[in-house]
C-alpha positions as CSV (number, residue, x, y, z in Angstrom):
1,X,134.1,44.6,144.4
2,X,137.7,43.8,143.2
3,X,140.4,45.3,145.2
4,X,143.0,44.4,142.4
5,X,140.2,45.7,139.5
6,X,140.5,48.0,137.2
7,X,139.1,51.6,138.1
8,X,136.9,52.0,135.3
9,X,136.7,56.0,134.2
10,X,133.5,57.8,132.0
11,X,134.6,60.8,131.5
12,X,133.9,62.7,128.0
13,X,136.4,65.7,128.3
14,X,139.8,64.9,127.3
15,X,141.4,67.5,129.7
16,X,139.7,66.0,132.9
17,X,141.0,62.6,131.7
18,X,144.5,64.1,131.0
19,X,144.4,65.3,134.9
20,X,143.1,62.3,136.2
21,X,145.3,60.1,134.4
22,X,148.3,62.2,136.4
23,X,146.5,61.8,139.9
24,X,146.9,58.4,139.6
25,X,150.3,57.9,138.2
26,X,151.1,60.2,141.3
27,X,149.1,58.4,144.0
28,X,150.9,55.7,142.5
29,X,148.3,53.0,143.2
30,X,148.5,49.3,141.3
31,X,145.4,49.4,139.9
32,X,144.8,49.9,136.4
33,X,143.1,52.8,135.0
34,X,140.2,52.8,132.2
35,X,139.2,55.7,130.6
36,X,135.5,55.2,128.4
37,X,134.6,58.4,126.2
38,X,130.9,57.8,127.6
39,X,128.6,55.6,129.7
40,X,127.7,53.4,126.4
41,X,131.3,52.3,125.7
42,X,131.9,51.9,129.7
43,X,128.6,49.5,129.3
44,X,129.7,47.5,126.5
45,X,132.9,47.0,128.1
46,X,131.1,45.3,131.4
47,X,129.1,43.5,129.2
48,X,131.9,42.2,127.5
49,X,134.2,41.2,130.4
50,X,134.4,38.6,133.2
51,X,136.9,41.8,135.1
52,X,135.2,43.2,138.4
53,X,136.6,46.6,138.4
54,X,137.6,48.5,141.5
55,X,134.9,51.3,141.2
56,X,133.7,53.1,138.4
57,X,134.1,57.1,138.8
58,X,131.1,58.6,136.3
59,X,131.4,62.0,134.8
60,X,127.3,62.8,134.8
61,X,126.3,64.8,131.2
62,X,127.8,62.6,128.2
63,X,126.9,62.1,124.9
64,X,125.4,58.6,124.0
65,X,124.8,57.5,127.5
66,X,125.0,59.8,130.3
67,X,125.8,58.7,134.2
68,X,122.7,58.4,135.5
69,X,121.3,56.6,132.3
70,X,124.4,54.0,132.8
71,X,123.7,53.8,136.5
72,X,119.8,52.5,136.2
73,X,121.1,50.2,133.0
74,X,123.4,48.2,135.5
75,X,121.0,48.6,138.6
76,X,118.8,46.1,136.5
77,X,120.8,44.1,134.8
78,X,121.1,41.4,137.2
79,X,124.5,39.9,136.1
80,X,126.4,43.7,136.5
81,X,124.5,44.3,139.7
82,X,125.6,40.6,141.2
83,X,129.2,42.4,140.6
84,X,129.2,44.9,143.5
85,X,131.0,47.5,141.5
86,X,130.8,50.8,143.4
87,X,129.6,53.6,141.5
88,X,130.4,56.7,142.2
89,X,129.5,60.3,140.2
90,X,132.1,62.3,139.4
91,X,131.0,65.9,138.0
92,X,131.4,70.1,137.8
93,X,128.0,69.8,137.4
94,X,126.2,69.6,140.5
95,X,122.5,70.7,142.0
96,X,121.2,69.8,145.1
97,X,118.6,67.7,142.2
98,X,121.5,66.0,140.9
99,X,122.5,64.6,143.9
100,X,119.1,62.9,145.0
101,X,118.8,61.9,141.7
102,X,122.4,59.8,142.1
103,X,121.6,58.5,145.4
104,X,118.1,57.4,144.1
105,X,119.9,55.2,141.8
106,X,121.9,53.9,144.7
107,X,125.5,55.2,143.9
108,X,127.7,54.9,146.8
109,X,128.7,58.7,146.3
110,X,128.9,62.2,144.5
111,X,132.0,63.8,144.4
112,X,132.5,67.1,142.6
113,X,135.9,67.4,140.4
114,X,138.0,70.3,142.4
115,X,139.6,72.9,140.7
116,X,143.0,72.2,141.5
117,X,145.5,69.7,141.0
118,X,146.1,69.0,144.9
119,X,142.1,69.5,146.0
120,X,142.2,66.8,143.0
121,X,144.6,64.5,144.5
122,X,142.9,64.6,147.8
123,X,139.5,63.4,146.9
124,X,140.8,60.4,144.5
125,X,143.2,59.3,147.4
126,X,140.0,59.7,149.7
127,X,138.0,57.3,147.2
128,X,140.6,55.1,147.0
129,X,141.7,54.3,149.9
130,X,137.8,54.1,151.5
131,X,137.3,51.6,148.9
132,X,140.5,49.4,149.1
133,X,138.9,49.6,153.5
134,X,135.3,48.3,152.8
135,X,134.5,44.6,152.9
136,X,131.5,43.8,150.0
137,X,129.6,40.3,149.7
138,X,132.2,39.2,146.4
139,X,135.4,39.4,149.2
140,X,134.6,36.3,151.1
């Protein structure tokens, strides 16, 4: 994990990344902000980079790729998983199925987009600032 990282963003609808995109500006952290149309592109991007991101917040249904497909990708390649990149699913979509499923892959959480702008502001300064707390192996 990279404090000063990137958080890296799959999210497919252009609406949720519009309100996202505002959450942050408001919270007002330093960390950059990534949006990836789906968990392919978000893939090829990790692939392609020496960057550590922050976290990776995962929409789940995508087309290409979807979360959970991109999750098991970089739970076995050992070069990503080395990383320590918390992954955490991001979704209206939720069933009680979905969940184990996401903490069968060993994502560090399952959050479920709110409805409103402030309820939305909430849980990304919750995620945040857990994250920018925790100590991982890659910090000493």
């Amino acid at each position: 994990m990279n404090n000063d990282g990137p958080v890296m963003v799959i999210e497919d609808d252009h609406d949720d990344q519009y309100l996202l995109s505002e959450v942050f500006k408001k919270l007002g952290y330093a960390n950059e902000v990534l949006y990836f149309f789906d968990g392919q592109e978000a893939l090829d991007y990790l692939k392609a980079t020496d960057i550590t991101p922050f976290l990776v917040l995962s929409d789940i249904n995508m087309p290409r790729l979807d979360g959970f497909a991109l999750r098991d990708k970089i739970q076995i390649d050992a070069g990503l998983q080395v990383r320590c990149i918390p992954y955490l699913f991001f979704s209206t979509a939720v069933s009680q199925e979905m969940v184990i499923n996401a903490y069968s892959l060993s994502a560090q959480g399952f959050f479920i987009k709110q409805n409103t702008m402030a309820e939305l502001e909430k849980t990304i300064a919750v995620i945040m600032e857990y994250w920018k707390r925790c100590a991982a192996p890659n910090k000493f």
